[in-house]
Z-matrix of the N, CA and C atoms (Angstrom, degrees):
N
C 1 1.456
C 2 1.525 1 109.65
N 3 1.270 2 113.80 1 135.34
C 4 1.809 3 113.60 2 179.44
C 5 1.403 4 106.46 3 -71.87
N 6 1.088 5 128.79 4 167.88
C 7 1.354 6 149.38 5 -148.63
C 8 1.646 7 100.14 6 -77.38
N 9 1.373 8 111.07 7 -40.60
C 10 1.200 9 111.21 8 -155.96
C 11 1.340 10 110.11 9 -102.09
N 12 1.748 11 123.86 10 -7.48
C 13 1.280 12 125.81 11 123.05
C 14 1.310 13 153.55 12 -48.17
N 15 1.285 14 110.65 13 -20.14
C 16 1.331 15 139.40 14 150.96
C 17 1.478 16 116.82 15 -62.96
N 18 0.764 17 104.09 16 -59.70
C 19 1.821 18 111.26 17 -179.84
C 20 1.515 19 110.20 18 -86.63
N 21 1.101 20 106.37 19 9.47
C 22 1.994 21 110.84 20 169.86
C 23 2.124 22 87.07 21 -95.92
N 24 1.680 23 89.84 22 -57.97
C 25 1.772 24 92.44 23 -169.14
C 26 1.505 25 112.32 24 -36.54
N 27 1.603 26 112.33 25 -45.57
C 28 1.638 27 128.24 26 -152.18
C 29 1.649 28 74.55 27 -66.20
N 30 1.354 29 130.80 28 -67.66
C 31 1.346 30 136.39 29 -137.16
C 32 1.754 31 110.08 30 -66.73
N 33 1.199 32 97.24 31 -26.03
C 34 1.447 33 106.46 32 -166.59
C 35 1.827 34 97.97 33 -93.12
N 36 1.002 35 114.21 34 -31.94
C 37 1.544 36 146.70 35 163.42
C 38 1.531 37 107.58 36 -26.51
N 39 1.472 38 102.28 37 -64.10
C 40 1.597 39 131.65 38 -140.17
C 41 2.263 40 83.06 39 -103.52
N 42 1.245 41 111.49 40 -34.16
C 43 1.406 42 109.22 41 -169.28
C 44 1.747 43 94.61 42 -71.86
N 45 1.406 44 108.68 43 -56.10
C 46 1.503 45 99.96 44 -163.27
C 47 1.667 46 98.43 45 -74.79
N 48 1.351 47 136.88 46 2.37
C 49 1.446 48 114.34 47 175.79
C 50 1.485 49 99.19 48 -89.45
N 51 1.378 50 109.39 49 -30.35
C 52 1.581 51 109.27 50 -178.67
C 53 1.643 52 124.79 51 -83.08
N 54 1.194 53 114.41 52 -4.88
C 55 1.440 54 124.42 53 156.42
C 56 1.712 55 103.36 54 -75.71
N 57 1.682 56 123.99 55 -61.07
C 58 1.244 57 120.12 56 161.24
C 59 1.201 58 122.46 57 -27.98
N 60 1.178 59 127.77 58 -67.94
C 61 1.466 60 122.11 59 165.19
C 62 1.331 61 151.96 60 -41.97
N 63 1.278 62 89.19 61 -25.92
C 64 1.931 63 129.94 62 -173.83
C 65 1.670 64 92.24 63 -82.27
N 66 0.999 65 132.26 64 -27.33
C 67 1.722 66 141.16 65 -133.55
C 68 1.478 67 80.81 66 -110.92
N 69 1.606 68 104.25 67 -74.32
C 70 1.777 69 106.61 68 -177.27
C 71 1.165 70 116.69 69 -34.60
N 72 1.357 71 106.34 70 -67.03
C 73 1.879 72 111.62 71 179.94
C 74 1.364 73 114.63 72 -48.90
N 75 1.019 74 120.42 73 -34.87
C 76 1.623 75 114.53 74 174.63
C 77 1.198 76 122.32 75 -69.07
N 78 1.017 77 129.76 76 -36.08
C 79 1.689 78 155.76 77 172.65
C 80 1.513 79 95.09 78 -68.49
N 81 1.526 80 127.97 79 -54.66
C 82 1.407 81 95.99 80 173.69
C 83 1.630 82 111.25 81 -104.69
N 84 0.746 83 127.81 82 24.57
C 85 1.601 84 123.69 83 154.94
C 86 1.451 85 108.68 84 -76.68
N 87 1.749 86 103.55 85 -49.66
C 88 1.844 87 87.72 86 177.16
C 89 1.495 88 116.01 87 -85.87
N 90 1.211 89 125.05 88 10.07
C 91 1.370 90 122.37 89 154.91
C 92 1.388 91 113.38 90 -59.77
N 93 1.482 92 102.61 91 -70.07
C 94 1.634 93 115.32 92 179.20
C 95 1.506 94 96.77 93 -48.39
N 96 1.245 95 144.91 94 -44.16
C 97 1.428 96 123.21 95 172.68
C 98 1.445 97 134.68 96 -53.73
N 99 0.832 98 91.79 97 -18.35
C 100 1.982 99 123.79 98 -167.31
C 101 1.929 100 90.19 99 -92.38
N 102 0.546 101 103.29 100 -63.18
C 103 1.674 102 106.50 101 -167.69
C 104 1.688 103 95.51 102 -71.12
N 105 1.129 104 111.33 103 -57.43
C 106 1.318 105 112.50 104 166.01
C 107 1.953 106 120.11 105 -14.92
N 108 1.177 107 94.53 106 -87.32
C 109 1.382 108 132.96 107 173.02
C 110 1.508 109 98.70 108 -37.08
N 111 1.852 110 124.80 109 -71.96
C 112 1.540 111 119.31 110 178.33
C 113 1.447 112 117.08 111 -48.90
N 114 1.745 113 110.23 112 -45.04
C 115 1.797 114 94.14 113 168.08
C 116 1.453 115 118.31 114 -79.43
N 117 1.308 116 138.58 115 -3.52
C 118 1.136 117 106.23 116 146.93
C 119 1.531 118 146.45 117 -61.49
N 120 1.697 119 96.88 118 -32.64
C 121 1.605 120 100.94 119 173.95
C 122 1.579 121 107.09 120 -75.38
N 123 1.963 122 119.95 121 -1.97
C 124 1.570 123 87.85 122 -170.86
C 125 1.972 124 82.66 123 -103.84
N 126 1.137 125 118.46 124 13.20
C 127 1.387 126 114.14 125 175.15
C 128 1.505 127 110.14 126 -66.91
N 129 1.670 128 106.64 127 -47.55
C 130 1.139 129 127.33 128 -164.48
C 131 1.866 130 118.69 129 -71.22
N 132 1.552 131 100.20 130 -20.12
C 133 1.364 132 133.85 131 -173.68
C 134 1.526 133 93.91 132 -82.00
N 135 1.179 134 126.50 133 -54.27
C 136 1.539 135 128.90 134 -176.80
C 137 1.137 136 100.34 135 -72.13
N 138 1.671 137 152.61 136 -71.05
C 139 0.910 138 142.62 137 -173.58
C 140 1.330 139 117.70 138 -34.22
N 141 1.331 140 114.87 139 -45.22
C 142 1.791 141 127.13 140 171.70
C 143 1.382 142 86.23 141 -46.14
N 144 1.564 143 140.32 142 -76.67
C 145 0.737 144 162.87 143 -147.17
C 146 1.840 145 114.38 144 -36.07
N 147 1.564 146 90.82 145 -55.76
C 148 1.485 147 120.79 146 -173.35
C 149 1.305 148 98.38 147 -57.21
N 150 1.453 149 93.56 148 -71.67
C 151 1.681 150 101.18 149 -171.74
C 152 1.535 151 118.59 150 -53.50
N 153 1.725 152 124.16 151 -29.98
C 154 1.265 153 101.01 152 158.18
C 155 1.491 154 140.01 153 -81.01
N 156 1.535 155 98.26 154 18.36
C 157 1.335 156 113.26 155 177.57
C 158 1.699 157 105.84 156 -81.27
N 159 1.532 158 89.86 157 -42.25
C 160 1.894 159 96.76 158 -163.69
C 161 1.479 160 91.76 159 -52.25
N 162 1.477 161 104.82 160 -46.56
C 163 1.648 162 114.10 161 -137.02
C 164 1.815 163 93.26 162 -57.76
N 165 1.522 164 105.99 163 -71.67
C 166 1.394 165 130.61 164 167.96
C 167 2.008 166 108.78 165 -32.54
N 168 0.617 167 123.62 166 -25.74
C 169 1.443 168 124.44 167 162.55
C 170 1.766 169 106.27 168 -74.92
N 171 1.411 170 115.01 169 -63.73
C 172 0.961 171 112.57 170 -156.42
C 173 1.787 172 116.30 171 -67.63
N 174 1.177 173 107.13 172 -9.49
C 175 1.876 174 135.25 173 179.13
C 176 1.259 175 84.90 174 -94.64
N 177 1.012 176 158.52 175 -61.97
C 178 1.221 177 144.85 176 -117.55
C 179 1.671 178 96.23 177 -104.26
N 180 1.452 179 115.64 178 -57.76
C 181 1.510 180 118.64 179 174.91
C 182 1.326 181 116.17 180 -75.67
N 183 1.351 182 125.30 181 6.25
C 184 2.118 183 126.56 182 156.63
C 185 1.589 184 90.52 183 -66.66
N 186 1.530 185 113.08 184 -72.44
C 187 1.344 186 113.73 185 -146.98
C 188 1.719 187 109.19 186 -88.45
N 189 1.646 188 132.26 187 13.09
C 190 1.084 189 128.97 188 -151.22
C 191 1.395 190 101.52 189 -85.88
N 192 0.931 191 129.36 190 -35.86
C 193 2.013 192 143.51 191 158.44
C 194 1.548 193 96.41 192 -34.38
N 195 1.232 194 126.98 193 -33.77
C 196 1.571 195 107.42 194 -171.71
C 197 1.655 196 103.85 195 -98.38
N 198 1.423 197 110.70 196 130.84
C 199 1.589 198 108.12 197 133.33
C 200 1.102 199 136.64 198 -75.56
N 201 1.238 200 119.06 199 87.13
C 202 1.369 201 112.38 200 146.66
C 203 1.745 202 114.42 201 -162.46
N 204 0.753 203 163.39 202 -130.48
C 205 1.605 204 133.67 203 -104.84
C 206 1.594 205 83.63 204 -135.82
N 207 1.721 206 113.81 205 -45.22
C 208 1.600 207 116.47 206 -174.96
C 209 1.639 208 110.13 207 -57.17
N 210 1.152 209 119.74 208 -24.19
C 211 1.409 210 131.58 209 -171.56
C 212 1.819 211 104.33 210 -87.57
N 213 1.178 212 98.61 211 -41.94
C 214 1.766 213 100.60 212 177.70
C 215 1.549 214 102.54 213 -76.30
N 216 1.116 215 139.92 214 -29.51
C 217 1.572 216 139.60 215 158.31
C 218 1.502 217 110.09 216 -33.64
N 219 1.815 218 90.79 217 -59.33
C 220 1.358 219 76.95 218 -158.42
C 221 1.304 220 118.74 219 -96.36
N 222 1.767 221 116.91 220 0.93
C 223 1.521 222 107.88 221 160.36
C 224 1.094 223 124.27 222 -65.49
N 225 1.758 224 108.08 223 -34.39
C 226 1.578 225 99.04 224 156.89
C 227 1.151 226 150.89 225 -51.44
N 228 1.231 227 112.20 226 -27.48
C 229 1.609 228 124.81 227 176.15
C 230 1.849 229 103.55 228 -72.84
N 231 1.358 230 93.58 229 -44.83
C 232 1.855 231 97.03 230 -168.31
C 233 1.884 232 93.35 231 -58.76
N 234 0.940 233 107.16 232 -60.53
C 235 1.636 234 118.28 233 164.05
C 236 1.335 235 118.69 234 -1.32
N 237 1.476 236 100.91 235 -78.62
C 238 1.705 237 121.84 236 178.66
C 239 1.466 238 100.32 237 -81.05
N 240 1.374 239 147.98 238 6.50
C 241 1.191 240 148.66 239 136.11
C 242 1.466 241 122.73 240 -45.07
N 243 1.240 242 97.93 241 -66.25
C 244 1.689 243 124.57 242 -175.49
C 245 1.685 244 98.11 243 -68.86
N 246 1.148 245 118.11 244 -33.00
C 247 1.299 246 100.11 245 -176.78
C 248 1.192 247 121.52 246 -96.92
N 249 1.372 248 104.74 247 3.63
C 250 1.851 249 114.00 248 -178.90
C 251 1.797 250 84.91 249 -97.33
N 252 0.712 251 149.42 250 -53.69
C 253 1.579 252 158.24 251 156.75
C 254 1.620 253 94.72 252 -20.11
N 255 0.834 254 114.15 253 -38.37
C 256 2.000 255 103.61 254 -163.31
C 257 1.532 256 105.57 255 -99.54
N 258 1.306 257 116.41 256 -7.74
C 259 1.501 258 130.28 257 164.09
C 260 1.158 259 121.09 258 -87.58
N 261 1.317 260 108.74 259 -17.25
C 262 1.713 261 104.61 260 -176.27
C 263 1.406 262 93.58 261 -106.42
N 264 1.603 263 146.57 262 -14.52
C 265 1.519 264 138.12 263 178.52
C 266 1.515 265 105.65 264 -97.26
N 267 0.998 266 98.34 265 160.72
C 268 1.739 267 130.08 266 178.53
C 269 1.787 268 95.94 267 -88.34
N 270 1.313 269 124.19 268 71.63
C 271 1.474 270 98.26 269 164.46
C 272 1.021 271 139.77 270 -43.42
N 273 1.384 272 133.19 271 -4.90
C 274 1.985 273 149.18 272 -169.84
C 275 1.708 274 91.86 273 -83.43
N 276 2.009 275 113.67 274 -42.82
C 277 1.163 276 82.17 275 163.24
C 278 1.515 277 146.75 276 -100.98
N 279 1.557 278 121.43 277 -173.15
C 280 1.158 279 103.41 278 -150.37
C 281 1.781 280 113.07 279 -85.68
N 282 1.263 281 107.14 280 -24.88
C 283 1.226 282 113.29 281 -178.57
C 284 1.493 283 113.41 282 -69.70
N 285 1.650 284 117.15 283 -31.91
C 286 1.396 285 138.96 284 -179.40
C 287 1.686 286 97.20 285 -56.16
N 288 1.691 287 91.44 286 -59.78
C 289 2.037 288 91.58 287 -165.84
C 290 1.711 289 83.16 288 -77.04
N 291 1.057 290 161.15 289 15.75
C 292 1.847 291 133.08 290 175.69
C 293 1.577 292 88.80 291 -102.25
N 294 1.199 293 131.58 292 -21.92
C 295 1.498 294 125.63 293 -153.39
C 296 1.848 295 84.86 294 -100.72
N 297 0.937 296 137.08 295 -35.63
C 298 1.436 297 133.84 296 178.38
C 299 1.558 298 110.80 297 -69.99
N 300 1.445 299 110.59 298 -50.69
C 301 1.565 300 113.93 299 177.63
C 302 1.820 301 104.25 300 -31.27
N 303 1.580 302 87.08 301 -66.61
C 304 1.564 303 109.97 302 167.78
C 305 1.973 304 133.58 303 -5.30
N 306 1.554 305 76.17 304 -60.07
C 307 1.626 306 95.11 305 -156.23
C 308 1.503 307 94.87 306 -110.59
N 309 1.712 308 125.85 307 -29.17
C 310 1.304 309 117.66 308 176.64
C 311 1.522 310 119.49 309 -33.85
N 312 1.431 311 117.91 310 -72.21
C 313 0.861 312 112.47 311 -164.47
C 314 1.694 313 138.60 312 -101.11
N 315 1.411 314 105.81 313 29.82
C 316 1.330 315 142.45 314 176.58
C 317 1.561 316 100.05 315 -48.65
N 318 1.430 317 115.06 316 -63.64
C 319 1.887 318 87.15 317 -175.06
C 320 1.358 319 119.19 318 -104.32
N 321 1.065 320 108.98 319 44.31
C 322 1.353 321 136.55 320 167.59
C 323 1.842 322 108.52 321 -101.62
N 324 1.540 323 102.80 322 -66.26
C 325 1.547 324 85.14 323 175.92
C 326 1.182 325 130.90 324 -103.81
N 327 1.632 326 108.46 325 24.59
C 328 1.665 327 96.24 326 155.58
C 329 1.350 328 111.12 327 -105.95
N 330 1.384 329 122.41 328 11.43
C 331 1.470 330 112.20 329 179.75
C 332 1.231 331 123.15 330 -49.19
N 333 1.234 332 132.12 331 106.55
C 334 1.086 333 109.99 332 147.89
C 335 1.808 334 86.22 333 126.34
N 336 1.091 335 137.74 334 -19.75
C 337 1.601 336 150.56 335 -120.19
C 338 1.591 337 93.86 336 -130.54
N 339 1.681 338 114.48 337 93.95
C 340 1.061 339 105.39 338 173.49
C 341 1.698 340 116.25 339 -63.72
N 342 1.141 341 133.48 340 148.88
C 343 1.648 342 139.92 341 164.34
C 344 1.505 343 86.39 342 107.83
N 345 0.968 344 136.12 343 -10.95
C 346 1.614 345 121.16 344 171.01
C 347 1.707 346 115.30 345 -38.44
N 348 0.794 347 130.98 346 36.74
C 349 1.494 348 135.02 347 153.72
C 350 1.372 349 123.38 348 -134.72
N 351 1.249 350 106.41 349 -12.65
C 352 1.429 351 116.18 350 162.53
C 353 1.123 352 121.06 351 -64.73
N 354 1.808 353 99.97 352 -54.14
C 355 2.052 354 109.15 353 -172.72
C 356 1.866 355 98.35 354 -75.60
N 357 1.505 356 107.27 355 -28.91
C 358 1.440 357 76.97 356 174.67
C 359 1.244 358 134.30 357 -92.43
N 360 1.302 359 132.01 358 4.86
C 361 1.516 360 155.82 359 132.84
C 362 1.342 361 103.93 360 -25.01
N 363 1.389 362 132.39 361 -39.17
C 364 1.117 363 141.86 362 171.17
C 365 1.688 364 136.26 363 -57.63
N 366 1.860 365 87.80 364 -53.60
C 367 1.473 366 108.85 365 158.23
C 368 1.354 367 140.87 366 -103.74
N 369 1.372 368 96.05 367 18.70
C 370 1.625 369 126.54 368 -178.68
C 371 1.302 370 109.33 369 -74.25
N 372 1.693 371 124.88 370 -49.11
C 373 1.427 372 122.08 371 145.11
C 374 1.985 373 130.60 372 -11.83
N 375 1.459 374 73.45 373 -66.94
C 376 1.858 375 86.50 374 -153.03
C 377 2.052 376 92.33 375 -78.34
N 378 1.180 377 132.95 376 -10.44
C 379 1.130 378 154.41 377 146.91
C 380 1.643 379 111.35 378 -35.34
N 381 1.302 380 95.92 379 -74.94
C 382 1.734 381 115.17 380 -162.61
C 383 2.009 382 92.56 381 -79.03
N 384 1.531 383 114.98 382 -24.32
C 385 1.502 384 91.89 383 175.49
C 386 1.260 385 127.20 384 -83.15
N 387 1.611 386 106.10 385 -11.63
C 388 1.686 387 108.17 386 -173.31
C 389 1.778 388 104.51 387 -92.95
N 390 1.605 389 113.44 388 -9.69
C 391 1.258 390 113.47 389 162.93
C 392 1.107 391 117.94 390 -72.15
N 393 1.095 392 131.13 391 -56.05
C 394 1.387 393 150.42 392 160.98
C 395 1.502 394 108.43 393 -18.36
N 396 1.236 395 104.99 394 -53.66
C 397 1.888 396 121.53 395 -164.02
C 398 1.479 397 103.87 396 -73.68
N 399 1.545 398 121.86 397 -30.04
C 400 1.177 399 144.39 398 -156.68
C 401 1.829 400 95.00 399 -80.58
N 402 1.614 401 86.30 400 -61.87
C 403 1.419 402 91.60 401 177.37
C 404 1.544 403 122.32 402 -52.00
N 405 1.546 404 113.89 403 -61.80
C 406 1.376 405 93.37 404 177.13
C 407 1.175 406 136.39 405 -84.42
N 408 1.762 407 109.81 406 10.47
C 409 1.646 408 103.04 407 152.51
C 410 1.738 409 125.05 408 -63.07
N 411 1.457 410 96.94 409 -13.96
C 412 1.240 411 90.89 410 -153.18
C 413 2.088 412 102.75 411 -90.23
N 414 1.570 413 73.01 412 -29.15
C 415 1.769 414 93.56 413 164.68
C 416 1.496 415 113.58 414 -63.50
N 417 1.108 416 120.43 415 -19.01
C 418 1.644 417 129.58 416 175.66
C 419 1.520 418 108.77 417 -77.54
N 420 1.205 419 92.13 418 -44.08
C 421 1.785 420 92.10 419 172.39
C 422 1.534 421 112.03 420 -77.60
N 423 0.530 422 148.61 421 -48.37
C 424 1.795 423 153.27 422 176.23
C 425 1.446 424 97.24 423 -52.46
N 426 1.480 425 134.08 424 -70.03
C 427 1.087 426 131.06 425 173.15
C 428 1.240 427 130.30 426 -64.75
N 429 1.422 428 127.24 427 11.36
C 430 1.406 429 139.05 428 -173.04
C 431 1.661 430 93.80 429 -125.81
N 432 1.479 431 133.90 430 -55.08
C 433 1.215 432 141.06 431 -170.05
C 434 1.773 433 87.98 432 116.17
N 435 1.431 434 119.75 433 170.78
C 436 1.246 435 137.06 434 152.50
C 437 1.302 436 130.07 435 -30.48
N 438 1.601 437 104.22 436 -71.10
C 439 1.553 438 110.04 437 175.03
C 440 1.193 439 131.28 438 -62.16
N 441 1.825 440 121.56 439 -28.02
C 442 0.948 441 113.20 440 -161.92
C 443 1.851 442 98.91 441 -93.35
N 444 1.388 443 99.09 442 -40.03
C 445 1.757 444 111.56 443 148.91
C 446 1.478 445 107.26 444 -4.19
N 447 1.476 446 115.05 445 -69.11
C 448 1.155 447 147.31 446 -145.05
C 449 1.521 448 104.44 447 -64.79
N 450 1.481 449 82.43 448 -63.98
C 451 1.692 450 104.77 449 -160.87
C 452 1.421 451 99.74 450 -78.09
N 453 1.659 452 138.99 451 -17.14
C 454 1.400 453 132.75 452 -167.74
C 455 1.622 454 89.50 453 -85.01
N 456 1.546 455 112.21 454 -34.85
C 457 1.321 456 112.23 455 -165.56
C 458 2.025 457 104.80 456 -69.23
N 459 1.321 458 105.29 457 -39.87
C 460 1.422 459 104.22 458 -177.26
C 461 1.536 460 115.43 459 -57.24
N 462 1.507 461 109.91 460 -44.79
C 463 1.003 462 117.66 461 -168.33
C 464 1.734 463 131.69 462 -105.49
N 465 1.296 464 88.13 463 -5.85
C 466 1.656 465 102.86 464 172.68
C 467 1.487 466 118.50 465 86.87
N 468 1.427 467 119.77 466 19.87
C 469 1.771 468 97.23 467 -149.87
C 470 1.526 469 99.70 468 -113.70
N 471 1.047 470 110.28 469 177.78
C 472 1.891 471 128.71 470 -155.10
C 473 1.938 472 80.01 471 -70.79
N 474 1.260 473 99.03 472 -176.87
C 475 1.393 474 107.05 473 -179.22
C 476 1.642 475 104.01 474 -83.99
N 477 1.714 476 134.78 475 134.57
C 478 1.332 477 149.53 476 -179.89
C 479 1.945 478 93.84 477 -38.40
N 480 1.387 479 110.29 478 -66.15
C 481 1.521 480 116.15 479 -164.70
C 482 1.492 481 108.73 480 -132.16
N 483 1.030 482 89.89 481 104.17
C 484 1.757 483 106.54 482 -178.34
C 485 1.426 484 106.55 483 -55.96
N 486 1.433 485 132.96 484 -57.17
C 487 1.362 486 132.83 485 -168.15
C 488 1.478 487 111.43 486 -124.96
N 489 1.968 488 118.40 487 92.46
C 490 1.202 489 89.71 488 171.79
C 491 1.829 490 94.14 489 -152.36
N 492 1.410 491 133.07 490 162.09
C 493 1.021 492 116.52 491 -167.25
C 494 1.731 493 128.89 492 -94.98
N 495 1.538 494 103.80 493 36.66
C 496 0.890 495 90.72 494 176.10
C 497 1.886 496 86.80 495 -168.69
N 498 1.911 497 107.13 496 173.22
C 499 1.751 498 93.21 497 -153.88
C 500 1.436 499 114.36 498 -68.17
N 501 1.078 500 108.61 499 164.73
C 502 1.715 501 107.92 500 -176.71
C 503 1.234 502 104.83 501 -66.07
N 504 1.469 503 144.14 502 -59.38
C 505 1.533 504 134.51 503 167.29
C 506 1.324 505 119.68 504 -7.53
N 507 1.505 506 104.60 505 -45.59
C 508 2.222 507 117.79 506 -166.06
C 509 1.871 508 77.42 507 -80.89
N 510 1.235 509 142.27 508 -50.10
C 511 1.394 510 150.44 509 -140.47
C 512 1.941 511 87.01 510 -85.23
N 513 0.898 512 126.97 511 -48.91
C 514 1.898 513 133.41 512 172.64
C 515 1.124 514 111.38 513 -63.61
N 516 1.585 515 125.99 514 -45.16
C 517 1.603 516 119.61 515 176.21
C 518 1.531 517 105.03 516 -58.60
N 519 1.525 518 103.80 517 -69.72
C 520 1.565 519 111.39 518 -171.29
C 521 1.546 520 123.04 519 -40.05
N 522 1.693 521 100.98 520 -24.22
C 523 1.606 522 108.28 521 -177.25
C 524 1.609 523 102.55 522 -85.22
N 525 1.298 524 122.97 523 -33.28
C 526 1.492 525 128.34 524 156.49
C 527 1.374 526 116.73 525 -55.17
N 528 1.226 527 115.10 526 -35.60
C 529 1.934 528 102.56 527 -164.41
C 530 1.572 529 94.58 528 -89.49
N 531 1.794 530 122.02 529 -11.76
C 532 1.159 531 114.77 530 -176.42
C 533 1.901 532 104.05 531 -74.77
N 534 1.188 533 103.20 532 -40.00
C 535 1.414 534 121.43 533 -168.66
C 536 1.551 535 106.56 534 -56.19
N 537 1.425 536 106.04 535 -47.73
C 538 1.540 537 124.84 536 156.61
C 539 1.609 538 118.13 537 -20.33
N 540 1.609 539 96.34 538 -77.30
C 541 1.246 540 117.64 539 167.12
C 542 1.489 541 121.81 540 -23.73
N 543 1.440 542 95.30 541 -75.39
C 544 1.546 543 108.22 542 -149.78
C 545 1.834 544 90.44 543 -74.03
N 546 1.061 545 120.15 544 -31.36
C 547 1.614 546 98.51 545 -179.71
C 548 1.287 547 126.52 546 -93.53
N 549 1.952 548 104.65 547 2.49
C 550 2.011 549 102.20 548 148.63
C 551 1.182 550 91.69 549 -66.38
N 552 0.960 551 136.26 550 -87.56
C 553 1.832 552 138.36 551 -171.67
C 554 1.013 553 116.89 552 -0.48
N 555 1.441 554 112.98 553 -55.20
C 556 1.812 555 111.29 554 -170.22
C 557 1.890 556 93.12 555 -85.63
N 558 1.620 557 109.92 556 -52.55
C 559 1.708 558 98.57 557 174.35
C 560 1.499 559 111.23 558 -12.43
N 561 1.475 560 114.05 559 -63.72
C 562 1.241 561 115.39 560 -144.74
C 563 1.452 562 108.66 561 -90.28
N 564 1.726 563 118.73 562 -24.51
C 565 0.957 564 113.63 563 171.85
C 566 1.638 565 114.57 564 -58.70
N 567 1.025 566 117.44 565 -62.89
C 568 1.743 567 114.77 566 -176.90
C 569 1.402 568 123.21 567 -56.78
């Protein structure tokens, strides 16, 4: 084949792998958008979540000194709180199982315990920080994508790009599709 058939083949070669490629990335960029997008609304679902935890605690330990029927309401509700809370966490992790330890056994030990809003005024703090922590791990993952989520979590390390305007995942492809680039470039140069 003459030379300049060769370098038509490479070219035409190099277009349909890079349309192929172009195709993949799109397919999972709008995946990662898609998944993206569902944990945000179930972020937003837990936060509901939290707050009817506070709320339901904080009703529950005014009236928990009394027997009678207003007090069984509302251990129930805190109840079906805590347990809608234990469906939406990963107990394996650690912040998931410290924030349950937490809240498990709340209408259990103020039953019955007049000043129960006092002592839990106390632990209402250390409560609202491991939610908190929960939350913006979880915001770390959404704003990081999955993998990289993944991989900071495996490996421990500072964030890839401290300052840039858009998520580091889109900032890892682009540094890949550059890498892409530059070594058709040299391919073809030699």
């Amino acid at each position: 084949m003459p030379k300049m058939e060769i370098i038509a083949f490479y070219i035409g070669l190099a277009t349909v792998v890079g349309s192929i490629i172009g195709a993949f990335i799109s397919t999972l960029l709008s995946r990662f958008q898609k998944v993206s997008s569902f944990r945000q609304d179930w972020i937003n679902s837990l936060r509901l979540t939290f707050a009817d935890i506070l709320l339901q605690c904080e009703k529950y330990t005014d009236v928990a000194y009394q027997d009678n029927e207003e007090s069984y309401q509302e251990k129930i509700e805190l109840v079906r709180a805590i347990s809608k809370v234990k469906l939406f966490l990963n107990l394996k992790e650690d912040l998931s199982s410290s924030l349950i330890q937490k809240i498990e056994n709340i209408p259990y030990d103020y039953m019955g315990k007049s000043g129960g809003a006092k002592e839990f005024a106390l632990v209402k703090p250390d409560i609202e920080k491991v939610m908190q922590d929960i939350l913006k791990d979880e915001w770390n993952r959404v704003r990081d994508g999955e993998f990289v989520w993944k991989l900071k979590k495996f490996i421990k390390i500072k964030p890839l790009m401290v300052v840039n305007s858009y998520p580091r995942w889109q900032g890892i492809i682009l540094l890949l599709a550059l890498l892409v680039l530059v070594g058709q470039l040299l391919g073809t140069v030699t």
